[in-house]
HTML snippet that shows the backbone in 3Dmol.js (N, CA, C, O; Angstrom):
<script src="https://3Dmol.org/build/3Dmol-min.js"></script>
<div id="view" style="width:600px;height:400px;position:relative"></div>
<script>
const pdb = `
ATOM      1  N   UNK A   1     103.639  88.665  36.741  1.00  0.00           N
ATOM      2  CA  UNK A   1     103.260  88.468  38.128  1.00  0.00           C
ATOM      3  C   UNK A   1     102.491  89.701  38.627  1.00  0.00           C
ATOM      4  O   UNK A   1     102.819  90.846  38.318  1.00  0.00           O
ATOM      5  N   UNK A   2     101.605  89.444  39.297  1.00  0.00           N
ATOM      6  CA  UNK A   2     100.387  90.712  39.648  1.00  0.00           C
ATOM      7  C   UNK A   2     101.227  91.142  41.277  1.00  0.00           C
ATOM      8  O   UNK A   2     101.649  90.364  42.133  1.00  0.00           O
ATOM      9  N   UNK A   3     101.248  92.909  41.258  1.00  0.00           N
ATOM     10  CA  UNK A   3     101.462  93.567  41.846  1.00  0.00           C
ATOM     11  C   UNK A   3     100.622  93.353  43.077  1.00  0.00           C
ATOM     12  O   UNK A   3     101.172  93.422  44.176  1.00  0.00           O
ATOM     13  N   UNK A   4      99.188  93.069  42.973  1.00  0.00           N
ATOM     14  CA  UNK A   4      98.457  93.147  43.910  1.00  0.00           C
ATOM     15  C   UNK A   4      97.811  92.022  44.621  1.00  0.00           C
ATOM     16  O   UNK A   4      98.409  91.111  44.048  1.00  0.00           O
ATOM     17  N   UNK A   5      96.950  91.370  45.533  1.00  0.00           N
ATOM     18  CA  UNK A   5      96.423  90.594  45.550  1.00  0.00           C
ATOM     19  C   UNK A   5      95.459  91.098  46.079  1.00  0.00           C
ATOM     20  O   UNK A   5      95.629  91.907  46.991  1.00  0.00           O
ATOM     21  N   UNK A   6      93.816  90.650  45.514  1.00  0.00           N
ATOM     22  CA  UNK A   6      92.562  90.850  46.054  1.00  0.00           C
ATOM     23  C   UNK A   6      91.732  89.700  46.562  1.00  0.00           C
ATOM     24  O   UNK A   6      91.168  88.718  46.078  1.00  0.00           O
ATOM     25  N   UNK A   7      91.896  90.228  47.709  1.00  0.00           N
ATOM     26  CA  UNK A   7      91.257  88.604  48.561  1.00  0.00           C
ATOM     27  C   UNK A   7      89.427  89.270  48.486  1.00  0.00           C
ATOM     28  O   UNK A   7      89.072  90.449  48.485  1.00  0.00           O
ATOM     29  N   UNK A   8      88.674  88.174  48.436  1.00  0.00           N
ATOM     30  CA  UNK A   8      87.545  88.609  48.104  1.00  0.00           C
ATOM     31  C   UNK A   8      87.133  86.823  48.318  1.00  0.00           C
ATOM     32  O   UNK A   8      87.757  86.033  49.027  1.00  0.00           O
ATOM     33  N   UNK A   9      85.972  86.541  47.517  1.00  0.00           N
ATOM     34  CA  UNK A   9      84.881  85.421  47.597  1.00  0.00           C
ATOM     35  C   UNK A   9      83.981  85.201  46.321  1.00  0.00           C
ATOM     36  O   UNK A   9      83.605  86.265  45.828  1.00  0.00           O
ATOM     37  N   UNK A  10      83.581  84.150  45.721  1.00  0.00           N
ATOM     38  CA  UNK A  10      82.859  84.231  44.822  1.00  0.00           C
ATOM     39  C   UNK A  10      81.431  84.766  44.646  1.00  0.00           C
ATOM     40  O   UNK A  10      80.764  83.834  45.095  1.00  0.00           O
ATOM     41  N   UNK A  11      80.690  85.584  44.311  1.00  0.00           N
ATOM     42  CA  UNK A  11      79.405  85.598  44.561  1.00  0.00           C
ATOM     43  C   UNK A  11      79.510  87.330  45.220  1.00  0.00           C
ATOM     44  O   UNK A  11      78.549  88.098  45.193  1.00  0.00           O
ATOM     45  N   UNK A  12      80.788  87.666  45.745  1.00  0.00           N
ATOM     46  CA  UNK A  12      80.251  89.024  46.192  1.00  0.00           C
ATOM     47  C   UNK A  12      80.805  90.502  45.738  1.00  0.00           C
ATOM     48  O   UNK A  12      81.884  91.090  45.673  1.00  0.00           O
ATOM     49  N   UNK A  13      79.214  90.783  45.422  1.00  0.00           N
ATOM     50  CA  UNK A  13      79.435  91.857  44.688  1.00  0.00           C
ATOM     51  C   UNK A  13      80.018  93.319  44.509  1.00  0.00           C
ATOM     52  O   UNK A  13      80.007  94.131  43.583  1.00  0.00           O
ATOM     53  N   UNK A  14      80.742  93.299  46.317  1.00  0.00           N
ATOM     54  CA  UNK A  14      81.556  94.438  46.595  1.00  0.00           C
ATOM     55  C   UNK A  14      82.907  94.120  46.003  1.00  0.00           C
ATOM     56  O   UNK A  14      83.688  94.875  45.425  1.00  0.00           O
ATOM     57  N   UNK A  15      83.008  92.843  46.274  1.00  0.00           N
ATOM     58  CA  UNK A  15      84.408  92.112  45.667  1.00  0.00           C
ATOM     59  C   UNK A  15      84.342  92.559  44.216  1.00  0.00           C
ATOM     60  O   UNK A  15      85.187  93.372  43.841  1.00  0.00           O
ATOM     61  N   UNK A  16      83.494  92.148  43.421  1.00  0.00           N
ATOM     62  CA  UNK A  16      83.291  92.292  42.154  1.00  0.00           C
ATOM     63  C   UNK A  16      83.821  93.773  41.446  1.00  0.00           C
ATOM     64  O   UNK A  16      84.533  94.012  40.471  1.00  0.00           O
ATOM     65  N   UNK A  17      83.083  94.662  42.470  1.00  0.00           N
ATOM     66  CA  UNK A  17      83.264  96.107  42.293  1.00  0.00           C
ATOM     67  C   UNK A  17      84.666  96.384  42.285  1.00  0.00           C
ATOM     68  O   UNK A  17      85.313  96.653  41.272  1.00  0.00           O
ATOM     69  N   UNK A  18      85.217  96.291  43.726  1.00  0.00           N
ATOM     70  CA  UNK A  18      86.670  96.379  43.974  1.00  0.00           C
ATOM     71  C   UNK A  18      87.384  95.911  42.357  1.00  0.00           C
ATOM     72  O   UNK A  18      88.068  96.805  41.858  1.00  0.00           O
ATOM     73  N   UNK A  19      87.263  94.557  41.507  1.00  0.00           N
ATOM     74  CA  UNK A  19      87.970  94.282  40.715  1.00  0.00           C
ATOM     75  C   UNK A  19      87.596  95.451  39.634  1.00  0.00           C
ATOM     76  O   UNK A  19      88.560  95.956  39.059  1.00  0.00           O
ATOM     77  N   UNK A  20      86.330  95.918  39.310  1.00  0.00           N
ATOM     78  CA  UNK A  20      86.257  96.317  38.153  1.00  0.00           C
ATOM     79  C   UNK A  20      87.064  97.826  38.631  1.00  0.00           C
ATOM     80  O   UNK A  20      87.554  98.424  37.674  1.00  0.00           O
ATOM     81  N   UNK A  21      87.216  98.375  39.760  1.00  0.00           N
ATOM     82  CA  UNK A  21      88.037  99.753  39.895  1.00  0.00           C
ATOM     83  C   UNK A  21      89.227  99.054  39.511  1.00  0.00           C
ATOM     84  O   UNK A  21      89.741  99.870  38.746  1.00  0.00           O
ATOM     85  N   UNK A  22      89.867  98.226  39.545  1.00  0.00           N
ATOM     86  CA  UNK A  22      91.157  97.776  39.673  1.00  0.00           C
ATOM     87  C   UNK A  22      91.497  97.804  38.099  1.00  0.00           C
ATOM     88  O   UNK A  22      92.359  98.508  37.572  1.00  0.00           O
ATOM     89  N   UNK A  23      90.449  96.685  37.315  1.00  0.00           N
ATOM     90  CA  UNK A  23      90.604  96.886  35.908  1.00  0.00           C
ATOM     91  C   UNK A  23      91.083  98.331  35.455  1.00  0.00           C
ATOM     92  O   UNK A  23      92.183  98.553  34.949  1.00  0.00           O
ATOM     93  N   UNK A  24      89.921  99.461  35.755  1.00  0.00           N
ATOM     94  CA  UNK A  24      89.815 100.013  35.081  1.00  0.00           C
ATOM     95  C   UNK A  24      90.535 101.270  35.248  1.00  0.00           C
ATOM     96  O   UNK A  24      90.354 102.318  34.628  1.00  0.00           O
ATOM     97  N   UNK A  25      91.837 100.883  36.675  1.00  0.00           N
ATOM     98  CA  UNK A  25      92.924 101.785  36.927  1.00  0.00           C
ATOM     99  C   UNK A  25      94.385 101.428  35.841  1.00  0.00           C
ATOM    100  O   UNK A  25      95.180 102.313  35.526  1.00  0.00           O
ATOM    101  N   UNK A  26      94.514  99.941  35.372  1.00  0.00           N
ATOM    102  CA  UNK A  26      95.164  99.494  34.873  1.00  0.00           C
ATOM    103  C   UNK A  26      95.960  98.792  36.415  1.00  0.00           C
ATOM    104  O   UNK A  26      97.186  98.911  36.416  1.00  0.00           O
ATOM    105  N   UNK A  27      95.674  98.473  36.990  1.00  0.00           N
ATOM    106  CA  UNK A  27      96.151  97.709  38.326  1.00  0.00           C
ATOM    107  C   UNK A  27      96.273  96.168  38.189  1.00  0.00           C
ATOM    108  O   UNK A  27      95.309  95.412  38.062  1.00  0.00           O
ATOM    109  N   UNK A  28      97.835  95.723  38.238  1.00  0.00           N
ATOM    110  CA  UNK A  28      98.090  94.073  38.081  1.00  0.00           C
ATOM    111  C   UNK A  28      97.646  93.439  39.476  1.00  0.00           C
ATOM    112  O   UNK A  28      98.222  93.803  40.502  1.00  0.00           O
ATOM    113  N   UNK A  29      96.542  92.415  39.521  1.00  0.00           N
ATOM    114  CA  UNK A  29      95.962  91.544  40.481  1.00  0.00           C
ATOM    115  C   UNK A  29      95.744  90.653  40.488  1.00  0.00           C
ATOM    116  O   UNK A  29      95.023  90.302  39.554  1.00  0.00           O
ATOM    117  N   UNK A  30      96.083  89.775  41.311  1.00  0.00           N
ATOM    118  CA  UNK A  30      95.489  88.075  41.141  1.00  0.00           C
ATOM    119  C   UNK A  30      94.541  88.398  42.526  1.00  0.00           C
ATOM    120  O   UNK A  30      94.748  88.952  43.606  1.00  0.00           O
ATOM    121  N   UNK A  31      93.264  87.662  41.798  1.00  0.00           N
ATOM    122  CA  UNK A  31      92.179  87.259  43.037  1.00  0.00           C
ATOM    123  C   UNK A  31      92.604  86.022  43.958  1.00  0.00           C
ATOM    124  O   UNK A  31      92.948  84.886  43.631  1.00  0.00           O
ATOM    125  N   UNK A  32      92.453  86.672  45.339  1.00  0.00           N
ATOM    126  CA  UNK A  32      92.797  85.058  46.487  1.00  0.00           C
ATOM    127  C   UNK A  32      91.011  84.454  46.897  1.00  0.00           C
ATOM    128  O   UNK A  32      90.164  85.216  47.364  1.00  0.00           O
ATOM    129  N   UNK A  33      90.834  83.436  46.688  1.00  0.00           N
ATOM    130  CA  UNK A  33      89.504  83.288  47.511  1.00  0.00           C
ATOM    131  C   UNK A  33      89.337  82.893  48.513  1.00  0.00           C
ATOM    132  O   UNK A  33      89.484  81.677  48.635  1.00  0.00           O
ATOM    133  N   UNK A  34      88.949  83.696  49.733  1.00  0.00           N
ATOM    134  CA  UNK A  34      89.232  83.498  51.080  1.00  0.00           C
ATOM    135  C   UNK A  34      88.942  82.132  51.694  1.00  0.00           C
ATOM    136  O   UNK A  34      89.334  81.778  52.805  1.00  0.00           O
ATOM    137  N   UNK A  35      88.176  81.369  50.807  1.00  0.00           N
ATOM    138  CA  UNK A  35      87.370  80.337  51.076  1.00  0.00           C
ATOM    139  C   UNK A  35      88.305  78.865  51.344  1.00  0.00           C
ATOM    140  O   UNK A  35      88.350  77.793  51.947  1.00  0.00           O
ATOM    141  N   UNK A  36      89.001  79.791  50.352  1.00  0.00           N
ATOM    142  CA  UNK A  36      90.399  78.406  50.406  1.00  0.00           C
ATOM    143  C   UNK A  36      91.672  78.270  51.280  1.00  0.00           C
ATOM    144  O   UNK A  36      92.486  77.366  51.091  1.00  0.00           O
ATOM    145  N   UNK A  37      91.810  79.254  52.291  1.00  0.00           N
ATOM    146  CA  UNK A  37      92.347  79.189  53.300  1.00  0.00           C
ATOM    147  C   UNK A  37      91.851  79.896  54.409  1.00  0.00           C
ATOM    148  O   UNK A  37      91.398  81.036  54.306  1.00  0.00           O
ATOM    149  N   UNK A  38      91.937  79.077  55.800  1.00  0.00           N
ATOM    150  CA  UNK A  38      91.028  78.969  56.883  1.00  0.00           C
ATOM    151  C   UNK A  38      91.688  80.142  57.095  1.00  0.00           C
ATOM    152  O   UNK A  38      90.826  81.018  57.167  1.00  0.00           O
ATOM    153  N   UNK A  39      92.694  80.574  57.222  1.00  0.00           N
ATOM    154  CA  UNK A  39      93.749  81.870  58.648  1.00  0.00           C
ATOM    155  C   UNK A  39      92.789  83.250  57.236  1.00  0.00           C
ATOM    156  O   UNK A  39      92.205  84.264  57.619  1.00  0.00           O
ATOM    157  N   UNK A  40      92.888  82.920  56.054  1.00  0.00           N
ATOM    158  CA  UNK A  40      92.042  83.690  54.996  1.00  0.00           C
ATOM    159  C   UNK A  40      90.334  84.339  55.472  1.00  0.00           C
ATOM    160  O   UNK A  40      89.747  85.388  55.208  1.00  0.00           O
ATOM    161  N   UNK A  41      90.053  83.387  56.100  1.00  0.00           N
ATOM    162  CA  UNK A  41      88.569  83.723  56.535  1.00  0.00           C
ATOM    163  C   UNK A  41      88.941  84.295  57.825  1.00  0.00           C
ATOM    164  O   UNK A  41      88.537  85.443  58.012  1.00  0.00           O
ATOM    165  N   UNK A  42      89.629  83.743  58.768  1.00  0.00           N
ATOM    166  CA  UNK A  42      89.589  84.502  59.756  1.00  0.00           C
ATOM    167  C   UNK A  42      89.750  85.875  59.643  1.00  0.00           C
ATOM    168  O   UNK A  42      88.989  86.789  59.957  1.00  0.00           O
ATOM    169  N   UNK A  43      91.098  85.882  59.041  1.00  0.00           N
ATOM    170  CA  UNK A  43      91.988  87.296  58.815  1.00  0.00           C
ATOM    171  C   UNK A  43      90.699  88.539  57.928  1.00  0.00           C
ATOM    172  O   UNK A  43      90.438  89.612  58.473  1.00  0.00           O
ATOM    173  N   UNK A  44      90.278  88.282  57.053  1.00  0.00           N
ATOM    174  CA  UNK A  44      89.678  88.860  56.105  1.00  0.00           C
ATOM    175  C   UNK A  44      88.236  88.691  55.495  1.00  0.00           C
ATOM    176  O   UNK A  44      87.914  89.154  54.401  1.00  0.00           O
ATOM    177  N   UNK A  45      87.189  87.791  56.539  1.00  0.00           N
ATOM    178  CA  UNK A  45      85.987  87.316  56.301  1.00  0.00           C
ATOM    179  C   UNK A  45      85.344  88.397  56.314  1.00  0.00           C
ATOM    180  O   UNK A  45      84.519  88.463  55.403  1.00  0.00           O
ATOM    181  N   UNK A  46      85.419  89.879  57.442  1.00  0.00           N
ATOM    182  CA  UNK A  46      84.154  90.321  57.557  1.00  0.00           C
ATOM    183  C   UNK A  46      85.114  91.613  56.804  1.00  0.00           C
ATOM    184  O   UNK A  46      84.363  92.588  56.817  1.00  0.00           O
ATOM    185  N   UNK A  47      85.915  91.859  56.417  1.00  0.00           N
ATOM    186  CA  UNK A  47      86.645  93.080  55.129  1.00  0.00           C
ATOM    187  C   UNK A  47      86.608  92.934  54.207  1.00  0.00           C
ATOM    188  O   UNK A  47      86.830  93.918  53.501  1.00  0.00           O
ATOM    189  N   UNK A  48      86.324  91.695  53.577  1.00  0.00           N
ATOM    190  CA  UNK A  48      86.646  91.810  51.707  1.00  0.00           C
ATOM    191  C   UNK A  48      85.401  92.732  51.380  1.00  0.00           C
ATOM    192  O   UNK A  48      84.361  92.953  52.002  1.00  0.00           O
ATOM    193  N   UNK A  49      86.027  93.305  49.854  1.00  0.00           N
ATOM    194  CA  UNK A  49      87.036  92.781  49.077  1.00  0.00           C
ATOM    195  C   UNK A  49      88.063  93.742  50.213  1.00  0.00           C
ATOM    196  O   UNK A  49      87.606  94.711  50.819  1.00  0.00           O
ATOM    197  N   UNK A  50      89.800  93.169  50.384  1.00  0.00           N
ATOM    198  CA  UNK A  50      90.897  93.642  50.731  1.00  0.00           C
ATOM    199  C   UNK A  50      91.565  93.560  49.532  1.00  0.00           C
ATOM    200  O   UNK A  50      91.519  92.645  48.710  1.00  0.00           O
ATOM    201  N   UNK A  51      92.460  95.031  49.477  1.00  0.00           N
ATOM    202  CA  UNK A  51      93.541  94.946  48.533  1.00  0.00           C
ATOM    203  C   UNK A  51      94.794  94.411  49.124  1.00  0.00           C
ATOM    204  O   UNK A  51      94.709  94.505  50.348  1.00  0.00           O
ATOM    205  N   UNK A  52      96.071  93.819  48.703  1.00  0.00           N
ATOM    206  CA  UNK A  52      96.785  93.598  49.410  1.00  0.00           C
ATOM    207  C   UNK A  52      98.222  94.113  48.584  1.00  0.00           C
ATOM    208  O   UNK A  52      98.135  94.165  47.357  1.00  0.00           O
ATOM    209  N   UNK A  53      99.187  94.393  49.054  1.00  0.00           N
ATOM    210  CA  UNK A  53     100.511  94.445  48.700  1.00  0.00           C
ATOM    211  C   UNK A  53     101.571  93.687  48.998  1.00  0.00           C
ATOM    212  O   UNK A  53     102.512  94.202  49.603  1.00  0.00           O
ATOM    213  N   UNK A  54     101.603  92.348  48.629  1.00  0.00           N
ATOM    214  CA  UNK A  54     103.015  91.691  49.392  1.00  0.00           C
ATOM    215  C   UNK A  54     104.180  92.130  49.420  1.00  0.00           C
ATOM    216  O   UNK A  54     104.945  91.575  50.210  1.00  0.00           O
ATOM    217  N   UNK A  55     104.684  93.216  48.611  1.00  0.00           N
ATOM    218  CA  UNK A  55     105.931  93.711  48.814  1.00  0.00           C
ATOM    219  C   UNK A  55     106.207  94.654  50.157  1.00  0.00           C
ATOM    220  O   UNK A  55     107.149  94.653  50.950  1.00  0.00           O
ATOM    221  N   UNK A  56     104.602  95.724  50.062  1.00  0.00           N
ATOM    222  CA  UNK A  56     105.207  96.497  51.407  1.00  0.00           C
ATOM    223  C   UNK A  56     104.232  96.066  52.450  1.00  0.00           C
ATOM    224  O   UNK A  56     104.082  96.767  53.451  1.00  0.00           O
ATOM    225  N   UNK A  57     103.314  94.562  52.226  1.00  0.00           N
ATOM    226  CA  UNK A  57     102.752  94.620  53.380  1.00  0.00           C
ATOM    227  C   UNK A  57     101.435  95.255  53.679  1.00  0.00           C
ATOM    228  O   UNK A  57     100.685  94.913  54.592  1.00  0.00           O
ATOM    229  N   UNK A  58     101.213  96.290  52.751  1.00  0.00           N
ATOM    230  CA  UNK A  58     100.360  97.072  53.353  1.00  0.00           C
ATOM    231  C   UNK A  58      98.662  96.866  52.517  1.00  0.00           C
ATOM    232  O   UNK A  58      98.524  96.663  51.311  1.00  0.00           O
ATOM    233  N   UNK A  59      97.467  96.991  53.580  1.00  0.00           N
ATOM    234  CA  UNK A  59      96.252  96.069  52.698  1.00  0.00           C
ATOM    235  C   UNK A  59      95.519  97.458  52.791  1.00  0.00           C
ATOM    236  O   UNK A  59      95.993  98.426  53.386  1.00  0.00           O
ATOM    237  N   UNK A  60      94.118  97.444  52.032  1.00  0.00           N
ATOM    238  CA  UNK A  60      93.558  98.464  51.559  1.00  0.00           C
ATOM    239  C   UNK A  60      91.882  97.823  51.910  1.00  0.00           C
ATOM    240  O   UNK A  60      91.182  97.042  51.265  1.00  0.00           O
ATOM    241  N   UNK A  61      91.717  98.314  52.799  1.00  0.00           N
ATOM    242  CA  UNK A  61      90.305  98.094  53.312  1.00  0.00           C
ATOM    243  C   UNK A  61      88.858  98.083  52.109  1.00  0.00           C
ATOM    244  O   UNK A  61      89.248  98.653  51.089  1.00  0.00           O
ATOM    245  N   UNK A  62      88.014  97.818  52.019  1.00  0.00           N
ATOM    246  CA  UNK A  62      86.269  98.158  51.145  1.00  0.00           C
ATOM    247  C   UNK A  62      85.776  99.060  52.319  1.00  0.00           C
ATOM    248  O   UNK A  62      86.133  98.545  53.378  1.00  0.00           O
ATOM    249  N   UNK A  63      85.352  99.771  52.439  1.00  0.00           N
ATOM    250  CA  UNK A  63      85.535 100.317  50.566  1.00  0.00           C
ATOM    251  C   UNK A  63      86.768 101.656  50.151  1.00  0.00           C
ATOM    252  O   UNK A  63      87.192 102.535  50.900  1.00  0.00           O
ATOM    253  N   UNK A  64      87.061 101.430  48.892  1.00  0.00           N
ATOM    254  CA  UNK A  64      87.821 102.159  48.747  1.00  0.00           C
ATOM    255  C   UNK A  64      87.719 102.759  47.376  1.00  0.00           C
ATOM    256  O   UNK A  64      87.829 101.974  46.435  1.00  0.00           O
ATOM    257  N   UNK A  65      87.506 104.164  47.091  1.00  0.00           N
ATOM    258  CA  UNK A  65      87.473 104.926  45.462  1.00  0.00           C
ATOM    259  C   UNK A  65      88.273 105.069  44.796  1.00  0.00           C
ATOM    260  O   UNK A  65      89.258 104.675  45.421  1.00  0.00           O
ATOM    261  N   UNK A  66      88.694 105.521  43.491  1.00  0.00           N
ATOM    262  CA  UNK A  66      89.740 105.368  42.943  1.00  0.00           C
ATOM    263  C   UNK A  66      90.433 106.383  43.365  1.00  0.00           C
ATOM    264  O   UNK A  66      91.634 106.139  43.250  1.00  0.00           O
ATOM    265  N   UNK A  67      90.223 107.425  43.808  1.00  0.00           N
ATOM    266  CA  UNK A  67      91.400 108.410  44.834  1.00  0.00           C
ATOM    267  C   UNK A  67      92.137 107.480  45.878  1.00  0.00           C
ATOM    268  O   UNK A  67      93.238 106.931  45.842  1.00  0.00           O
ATOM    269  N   UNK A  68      91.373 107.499  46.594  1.00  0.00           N
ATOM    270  CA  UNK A  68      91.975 106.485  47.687  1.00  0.00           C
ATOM    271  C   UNK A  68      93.067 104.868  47.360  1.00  0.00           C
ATOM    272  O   UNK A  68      94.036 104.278  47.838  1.00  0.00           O
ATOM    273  N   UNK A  69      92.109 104.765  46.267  1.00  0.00           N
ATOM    274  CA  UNK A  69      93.317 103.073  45.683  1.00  0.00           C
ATOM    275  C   UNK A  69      94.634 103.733  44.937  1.00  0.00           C
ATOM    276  O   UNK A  69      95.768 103.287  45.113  1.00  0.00           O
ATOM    277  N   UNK A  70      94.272 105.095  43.899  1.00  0.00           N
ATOM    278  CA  UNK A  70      95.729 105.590  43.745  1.00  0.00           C
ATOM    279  C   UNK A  70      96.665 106.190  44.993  1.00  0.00           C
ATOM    280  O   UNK A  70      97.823 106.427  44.649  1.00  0.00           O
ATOM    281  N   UNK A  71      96.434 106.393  45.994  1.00  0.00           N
ATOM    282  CA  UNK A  71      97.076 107.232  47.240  1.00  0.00           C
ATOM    283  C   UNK A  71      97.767 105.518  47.243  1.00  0.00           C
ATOM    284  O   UNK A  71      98.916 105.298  46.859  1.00  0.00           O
ATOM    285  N   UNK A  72      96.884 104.488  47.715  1.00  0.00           N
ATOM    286  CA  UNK A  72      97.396 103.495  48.136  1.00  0.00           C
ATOM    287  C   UNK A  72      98.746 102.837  47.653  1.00  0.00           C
ATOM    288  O   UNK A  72      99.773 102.502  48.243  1.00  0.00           O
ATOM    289  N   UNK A  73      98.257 102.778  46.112  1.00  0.00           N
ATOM    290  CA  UNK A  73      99.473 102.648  45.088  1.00  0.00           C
ATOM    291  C   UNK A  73     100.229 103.794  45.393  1.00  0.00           C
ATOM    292  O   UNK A  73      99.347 104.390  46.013  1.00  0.00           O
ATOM    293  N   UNK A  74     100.727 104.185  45.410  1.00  0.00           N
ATOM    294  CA  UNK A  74     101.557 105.208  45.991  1.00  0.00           C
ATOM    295  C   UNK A  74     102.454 105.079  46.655  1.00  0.00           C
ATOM    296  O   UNK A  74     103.658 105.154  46.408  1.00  0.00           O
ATOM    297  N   UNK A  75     101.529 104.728  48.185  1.00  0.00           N
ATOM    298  CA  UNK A  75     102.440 104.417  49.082  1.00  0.00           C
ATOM    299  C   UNK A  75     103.507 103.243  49.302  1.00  0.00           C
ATOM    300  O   UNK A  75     104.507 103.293  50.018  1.00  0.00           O
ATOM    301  N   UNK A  76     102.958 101.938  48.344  1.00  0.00           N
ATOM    302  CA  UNK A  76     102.979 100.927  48.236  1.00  0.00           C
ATOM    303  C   UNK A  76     104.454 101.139  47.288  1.00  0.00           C
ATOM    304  O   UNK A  76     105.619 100.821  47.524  1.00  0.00           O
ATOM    305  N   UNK A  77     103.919 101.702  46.333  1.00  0.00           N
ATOM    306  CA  UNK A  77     105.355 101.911  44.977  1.00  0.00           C
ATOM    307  C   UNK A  77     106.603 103.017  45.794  1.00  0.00           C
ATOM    308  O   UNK A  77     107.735 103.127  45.325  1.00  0.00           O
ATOM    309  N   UNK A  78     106.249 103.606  46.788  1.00  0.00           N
ATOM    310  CA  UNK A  78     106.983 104.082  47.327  1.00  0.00           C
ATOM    311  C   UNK A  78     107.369 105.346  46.967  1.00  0.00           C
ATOM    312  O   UNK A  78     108.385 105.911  47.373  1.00  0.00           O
ATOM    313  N   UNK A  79     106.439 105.853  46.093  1.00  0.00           N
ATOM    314  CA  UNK A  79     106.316 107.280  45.216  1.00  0.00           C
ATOM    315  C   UNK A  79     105.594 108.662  45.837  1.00  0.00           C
ATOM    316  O   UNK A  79     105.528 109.684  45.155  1.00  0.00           O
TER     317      UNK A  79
END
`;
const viewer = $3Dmol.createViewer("view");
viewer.addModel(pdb, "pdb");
viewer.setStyle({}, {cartoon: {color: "spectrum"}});
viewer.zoomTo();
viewer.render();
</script>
């Protein structure tokens, strides 16, 4: 089960980016596509890609570097 969820859209290439930092932190993610739920577009149309954490809640704005996505993990793991 993926730690993270990345709400994003097909076709965009910040989204795209966001995943390949994610890959290449070793970061567990399932992609959401905003497209497929309406409160999804509202909530997150003009921010993706968003990182998300369902355990603590807490989402991770675009853009974000891999300093900043490890701080995030962090806070998230509670470390």
């Amino acid at each position: 089960m993926a730690d993270f969820l990345l709400f994003g859209t097909e076709g965009c290439h910040l989204c795209e980016e966001a995943e390949e930092l994610l890959i290449a932190n070793g970061i567990a993610f399932a992609n959401k596509d905003i497209m497929d739920n309406e409160e999804w577009r509202q909530e997150y149309g003009l921010l993706i890609p968003v990182l998300w954490h369902p355990g603590s809640r807490r989402q991770l704005n675009w853009p974000f570097d891999e300093h900043q996505l490890r701080e995030f993990i962090g806070l998230c793991k509670g470390d």
